[in-house]
C-alpha positions in Angstrom: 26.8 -133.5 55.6 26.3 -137.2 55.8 28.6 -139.2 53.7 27.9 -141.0 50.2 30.0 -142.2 47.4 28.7 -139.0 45.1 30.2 -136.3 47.5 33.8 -138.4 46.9 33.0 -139.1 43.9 32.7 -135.2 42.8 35.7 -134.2 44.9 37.7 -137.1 43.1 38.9 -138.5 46.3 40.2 -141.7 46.5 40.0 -143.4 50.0 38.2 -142.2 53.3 38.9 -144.3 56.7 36.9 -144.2 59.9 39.3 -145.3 62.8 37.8 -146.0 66.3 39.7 -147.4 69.2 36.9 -147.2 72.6 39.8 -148.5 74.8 41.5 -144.9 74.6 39.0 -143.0 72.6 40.0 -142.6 69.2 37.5 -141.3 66.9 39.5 -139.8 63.6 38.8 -139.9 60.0 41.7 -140.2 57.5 41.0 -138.9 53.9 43.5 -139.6 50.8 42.3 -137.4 48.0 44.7 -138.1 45.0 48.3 -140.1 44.8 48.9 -139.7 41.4 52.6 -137.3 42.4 53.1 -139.4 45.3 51.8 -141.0 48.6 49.6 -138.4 50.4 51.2 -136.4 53.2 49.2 -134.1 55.4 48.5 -133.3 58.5 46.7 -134.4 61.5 44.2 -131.8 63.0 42.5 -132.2 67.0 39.2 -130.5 66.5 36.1 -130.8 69.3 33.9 -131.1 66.2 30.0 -130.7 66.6 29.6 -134.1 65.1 31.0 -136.7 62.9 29.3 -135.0 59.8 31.3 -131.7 60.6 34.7 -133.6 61.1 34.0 -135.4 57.8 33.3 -132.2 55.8 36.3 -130.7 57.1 38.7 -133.6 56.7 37.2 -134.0 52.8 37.6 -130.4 52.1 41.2 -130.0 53.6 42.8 -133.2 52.0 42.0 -132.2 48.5 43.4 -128.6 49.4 47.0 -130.5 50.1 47.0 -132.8 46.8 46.9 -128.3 45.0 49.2 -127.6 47.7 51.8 -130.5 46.8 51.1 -130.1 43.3 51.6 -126.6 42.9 54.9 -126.9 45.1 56.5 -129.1 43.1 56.2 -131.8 45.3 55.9 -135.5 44.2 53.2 -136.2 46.8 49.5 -136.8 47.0 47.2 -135.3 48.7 45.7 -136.1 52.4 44.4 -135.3 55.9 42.7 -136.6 59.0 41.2 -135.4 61.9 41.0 -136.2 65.6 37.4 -135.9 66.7 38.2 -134.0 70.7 38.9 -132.0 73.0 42.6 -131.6 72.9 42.7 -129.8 76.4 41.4 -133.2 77.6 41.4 -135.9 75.7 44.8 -136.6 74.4 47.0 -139.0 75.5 49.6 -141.7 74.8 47.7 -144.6 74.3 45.1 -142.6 71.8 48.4 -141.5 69.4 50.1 -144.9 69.9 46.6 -146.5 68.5 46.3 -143.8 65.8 49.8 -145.0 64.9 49.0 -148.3 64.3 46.0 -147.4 61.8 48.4 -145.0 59.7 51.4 -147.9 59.8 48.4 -150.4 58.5 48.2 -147.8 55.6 51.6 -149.4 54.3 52.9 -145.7 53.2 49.4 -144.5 51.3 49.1 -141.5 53.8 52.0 -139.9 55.9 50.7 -137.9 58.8 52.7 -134.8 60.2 51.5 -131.5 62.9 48.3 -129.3 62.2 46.1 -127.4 64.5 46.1 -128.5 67.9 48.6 -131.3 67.1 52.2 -130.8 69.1 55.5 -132.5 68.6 55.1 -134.8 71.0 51.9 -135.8 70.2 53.4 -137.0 66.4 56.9 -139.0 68.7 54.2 -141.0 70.0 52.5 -141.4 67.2 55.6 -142.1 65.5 56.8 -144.8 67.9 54.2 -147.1 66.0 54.8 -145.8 63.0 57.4 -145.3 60.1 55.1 -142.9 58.0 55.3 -139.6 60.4 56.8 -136.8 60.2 57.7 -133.5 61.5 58.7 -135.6 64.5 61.7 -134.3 66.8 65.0 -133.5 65.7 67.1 -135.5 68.2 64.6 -138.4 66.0 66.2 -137.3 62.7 62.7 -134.9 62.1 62.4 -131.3 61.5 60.6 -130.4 64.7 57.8 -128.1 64.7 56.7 -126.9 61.3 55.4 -123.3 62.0 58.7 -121.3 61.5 58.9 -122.8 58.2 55.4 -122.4 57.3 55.6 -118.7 58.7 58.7 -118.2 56.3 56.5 -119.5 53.1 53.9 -117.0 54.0 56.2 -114.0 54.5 57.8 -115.2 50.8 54.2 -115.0 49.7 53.9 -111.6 51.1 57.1 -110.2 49.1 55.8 -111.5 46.1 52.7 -109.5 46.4 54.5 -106.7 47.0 56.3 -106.4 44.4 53.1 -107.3 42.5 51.2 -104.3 44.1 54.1 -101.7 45.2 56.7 -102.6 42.8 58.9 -103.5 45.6 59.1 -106.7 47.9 60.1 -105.6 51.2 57.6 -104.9 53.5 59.5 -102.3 55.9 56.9 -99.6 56.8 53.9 -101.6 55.3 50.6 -102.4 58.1 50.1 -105.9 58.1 46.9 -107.0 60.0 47.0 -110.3 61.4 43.9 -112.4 62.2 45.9 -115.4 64.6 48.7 -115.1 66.6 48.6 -119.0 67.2 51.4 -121.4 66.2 52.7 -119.9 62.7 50.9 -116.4 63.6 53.3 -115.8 65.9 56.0 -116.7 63.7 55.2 -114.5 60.9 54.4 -112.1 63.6 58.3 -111.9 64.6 59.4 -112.1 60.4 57.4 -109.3 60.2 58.5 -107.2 63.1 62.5 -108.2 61.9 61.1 -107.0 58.7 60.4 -103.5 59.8 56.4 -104.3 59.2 53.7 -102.1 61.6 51.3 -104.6 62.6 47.8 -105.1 63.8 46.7 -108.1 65.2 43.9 -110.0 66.8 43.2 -113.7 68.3 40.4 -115.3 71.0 43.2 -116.9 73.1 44.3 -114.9 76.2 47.5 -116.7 76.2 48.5 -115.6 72.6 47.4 -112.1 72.9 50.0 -112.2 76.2 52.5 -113.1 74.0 52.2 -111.0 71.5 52.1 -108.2 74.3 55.4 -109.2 76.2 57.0 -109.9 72.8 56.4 -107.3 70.0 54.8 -104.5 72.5 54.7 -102.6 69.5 52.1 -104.3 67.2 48.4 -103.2 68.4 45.5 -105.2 69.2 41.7 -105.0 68.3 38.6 -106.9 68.8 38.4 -110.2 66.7 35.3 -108.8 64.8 37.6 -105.1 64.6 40.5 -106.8 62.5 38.0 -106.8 59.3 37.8 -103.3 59.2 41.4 -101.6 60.2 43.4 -99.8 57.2 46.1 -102.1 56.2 47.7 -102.5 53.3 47.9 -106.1 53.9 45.3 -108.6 55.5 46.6 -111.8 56.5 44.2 -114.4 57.9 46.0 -117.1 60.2 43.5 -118.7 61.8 40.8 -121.3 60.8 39.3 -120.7 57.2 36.7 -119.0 55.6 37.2 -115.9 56.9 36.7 -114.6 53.2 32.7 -114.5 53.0 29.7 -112.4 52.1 29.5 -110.8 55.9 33.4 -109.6 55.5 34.7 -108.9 52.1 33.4 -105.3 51.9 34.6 -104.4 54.7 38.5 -105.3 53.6 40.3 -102.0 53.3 43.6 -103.5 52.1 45.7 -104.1 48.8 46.6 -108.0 49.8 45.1 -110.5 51.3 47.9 -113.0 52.5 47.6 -115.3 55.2 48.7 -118.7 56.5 45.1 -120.1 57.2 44.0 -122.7 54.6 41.0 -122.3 52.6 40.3 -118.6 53.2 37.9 -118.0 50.9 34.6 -119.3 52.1 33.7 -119.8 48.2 35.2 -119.8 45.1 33.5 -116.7 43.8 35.1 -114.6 46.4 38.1 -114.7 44.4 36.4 -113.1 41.5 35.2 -110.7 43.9 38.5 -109.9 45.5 39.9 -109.5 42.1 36.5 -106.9 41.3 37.9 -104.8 44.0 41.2 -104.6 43.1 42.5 -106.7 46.0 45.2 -109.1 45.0 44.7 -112.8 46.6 48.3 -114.4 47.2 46.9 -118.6 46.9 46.9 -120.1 50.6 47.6 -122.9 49.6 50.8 -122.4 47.8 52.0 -119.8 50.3 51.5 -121.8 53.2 53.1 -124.9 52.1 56.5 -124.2 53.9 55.4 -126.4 56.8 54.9 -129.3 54.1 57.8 -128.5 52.2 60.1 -128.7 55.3 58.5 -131.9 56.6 58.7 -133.5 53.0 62.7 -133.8 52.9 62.8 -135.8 56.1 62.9 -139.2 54.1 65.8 -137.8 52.3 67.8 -136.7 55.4 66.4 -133.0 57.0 68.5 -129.8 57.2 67.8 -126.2 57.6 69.3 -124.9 55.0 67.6 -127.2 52.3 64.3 -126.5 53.6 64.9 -122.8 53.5 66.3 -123.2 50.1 63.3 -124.9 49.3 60.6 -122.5 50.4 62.5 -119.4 49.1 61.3 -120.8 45.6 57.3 -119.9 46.7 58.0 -116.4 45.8 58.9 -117.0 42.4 56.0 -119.6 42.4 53.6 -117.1 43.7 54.4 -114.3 41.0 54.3 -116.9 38.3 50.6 -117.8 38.9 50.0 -113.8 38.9 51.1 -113.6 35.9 49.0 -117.0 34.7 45.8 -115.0 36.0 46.8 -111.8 34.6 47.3 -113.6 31.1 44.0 -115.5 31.3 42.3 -112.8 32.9 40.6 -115.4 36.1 41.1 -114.9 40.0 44.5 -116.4 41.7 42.5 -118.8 43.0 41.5 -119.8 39.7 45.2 -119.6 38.5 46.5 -121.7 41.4 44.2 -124.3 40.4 44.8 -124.5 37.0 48.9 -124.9 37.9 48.3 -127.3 40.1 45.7 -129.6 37.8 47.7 -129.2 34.9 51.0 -130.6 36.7 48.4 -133.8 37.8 47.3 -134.0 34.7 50.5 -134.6 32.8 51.5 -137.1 35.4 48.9 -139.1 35.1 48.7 -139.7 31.6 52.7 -140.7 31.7 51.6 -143.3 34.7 49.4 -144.9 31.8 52.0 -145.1 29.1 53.6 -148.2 30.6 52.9 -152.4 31.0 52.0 -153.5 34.2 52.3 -151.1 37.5 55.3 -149.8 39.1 53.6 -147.8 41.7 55.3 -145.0 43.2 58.2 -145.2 46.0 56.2 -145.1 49.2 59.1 -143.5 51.7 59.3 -144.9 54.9 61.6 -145.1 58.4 62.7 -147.3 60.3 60.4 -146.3 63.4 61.5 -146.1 67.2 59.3 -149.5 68.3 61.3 -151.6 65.8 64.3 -150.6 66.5 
C-alpha cells in the first residue's frame, strides 16, 4: 500500500510521521488518528516488516483501532500507534530507543507511547529516559510495569460477560477455552483461566512459549497452529496477531464465543455479520483488550493496583451493554462497538466547537529521568 493523502483522509487520521535515525538504525512510523478525547496513547510495536508499505498499513490500521478502544473505555484519550521497522532479536538497542525518544518528546504530548508486541520494559526506561510522554515504564520509575496481566484480566472480564450472555452464567469453571498465543498476555489469561477452573486448548509457533505452558499448566493440551481452528470449544480466543477471522477459517469455528486479546481479529468487517449468522457471539477486541491501556492510562495521575483493577472490572459491564446495543439494533458487535465508540467522539466534538478561541486539551506529561 503506498501512502497518499486519500487513504488518511478516508481513515480520518490526523498526523502520520516517518522517523529515521541511520546512526543507530531507526526506521518507525508514528500514526495519530484522532485527539478529539484526548492526546493519543498507544503502543509501540517491533515488527521485521516486509517493507515500508506493510509497516505503514499496519501502523494506520492499528492507531485508529485505539482512538474505538479509548473511546469505548471511557477514556479521555485519542487514538495512536507506531511501529519499529526490525528484527527485534537483533536490532534493538539503547541508542535506537534513546533516538526514538527524542522524536516522541518533539511531539510535545500529541502521542504517548507505551509496550506492544515485541516491545519489553526496558526497551520503554530507555525510551523514557528522553522522554516525559511514556509509559508503562518500571514501577521503581513511578510506571505500572508490564501491561499484559492487566490486559489478560480485561480479556477474562470480556469472557464472563459472554458467558453470561450465552450460558446465563459468567464463570467459566468447566468451560474449554482454546487459545491461539501463549505469548505475553496469552500466558496471562492462560493462568486466569486455569485459577478459574477453565479446560484449555492451546497453540503458539514459539518453542519457548509452548515450554512454558508445558512446565506451567501441564494440564492444558496442545495442537498444531493450523489444528486450533477446528477443536470443540465453547470458547475461541485468538491472542496472537490479527485477522485470524477470515474466509479460509470461520467455518471451521466450532465454538459459542469468540474472545481473544489479539487486536483486529476479524480480517473484515463482514465477518462480524457472519459470526453473528452462525450464532457465534463476538465479544469486541478492542474493548476487551483495553486493560493494558487502561492500566497504563492512570500513570499521570499516580498508578496503583487496585485502581487499575477497579478500572478494568468495569469492561464487563461495558461488554454486555454493547450486546444489548446490537441486540436492540439488530447489527454485529463489531458494528455495536463502533457505533458506542463514534457516538461518544461525536458528542465531544461538537462541545470542543461551542466555545471562543481554543483551550486544547491537558497534554499529561512527567518529569522524565534525563532532566532530572
Amino acid at each position: 500500500m503506498a501512502f497518499s493523502f486519500e487513504k488518511l483522509y478516508s481513515m480520518g487520521h490526523e498526523e502520520v510521521i516517518f522517523l529515521s535515525d541511520p546512526s543507530c538504525g531507526l526506521k518507525a512510523i508514528i500514526a495519530i488518528h484522532d485527539t478529539t478525547l484526548g492526546p493519543a496513547l498507544g503502543g509501540t510495536r517491533m515488527w521485521p516488516y516486509a517493507n515500508e508499505e506493510e509497516a505503514l498499513e499496519d501502523v494506520l490500521r492499528l492507531s485508529k483501532g485505539m482512538t474505538y478502544k479509548a473511546a469505548v473505555s471511557g477514556l479521555n484519550l485519542g487514538g495512536g500507534k507506531a511501529v519499529i521497522i526490525g528484527d527485534p532479536k537483533i536490532d534493538k538497542s539503547e541508542a535506537l530507543f534513546r533516538s526514538y525518544g527524542r522524536y516522541i518528546e518533539s511531539l510535545n504530548g500529541r502521542y504517548i507511547t507505551a509496550e506492544d508486541v515485541n516491545i519489553t520494559v526496558e526497551d520503554i526506561e530507555h525510551t523514557y529516559t528522553e522522554t516525559s510522554f511514556a509509559v508503562g515504564v518500571a514501577k521503581i520509575h513511578g510506571g505500572s510495569g508490564n501491561p499484559a496481566p492487566y490486559t489478560a484480566l480485561g480479556v477474562f472480564r470480556g469472557m464472563e460477560a459472554s458467558c453470561t450472555k450465552v450460558f446465563g452464567d459468567r464463570s467459566l469453571r468447566g468451560k474449554t477455552v482454546a487459545l491461539q498465543g501463549v505469548g505475553s498476555v496469552g500466558f496471562e489469561l492462560a493462568k486466569i483461566l486455569d485459577r478459574s477452573g477453565a479446560n484449555i486448548i492451546f497453540t503458539d509457533i514459539g518453542e519457548r512459549n509452548i515450554e512454558r505452558m508445558k512446565e506451567e499448566i501441564p494440564q492444558a493440551k496442545f495442537v498444531g497452529a493450523n489444528d486450533i481452528f477446528d477443536v470443540d470449544c465453547d470458547i475461541y480466543a485468538p491472542c496472537a496477531l490479527g485477522a485470524s477471522i477470515n474466509d479460509e477459517t470461520i467455518g471451521r469455528l466450532k465454538c459459542k464465543i469468540v474472545n481473544g486479546a489479539a487486536n483486529n481479529q476479524l480480517k473484515e468487517d463482514r465477518h462480524g455479520q457472519e459470526l453473528k449468522d452462525r450464532g457465534i457471539l463476538y465479544a469486541p477486541d478492542y474493548l476487551i483488550n483495553a486493560g493494558g491501556l487502561m492500566n497504563v492510562s492512570i500513570e499521570f495521575e499516580g498508578w496503583n493496583d487496585s485502581k487499575s483493577r477497579r478500572m478494568i472490572d468495569t469492561i464487563y459491564d461495558t461488554t454486555l451493554k454493547i450486546f444489548s446495543i446490537s441486540d436492540e439494533e439488530n447489527i454485529p458487535v463489531n458494528k455495536a462497538a463502533d457505533t458506542l465508540a463514534e457516538r461518544r467522539i461525536r458528542s465531544i466534538r461538537k462541545i470542543s466547537k461551542s466555545y471562543l478561541g481554543n483551550v486544547g486539551h491537558r497534554f499529561p506529561g512527567r518529569k522524565n529521568r534525563h532532566a532530572q
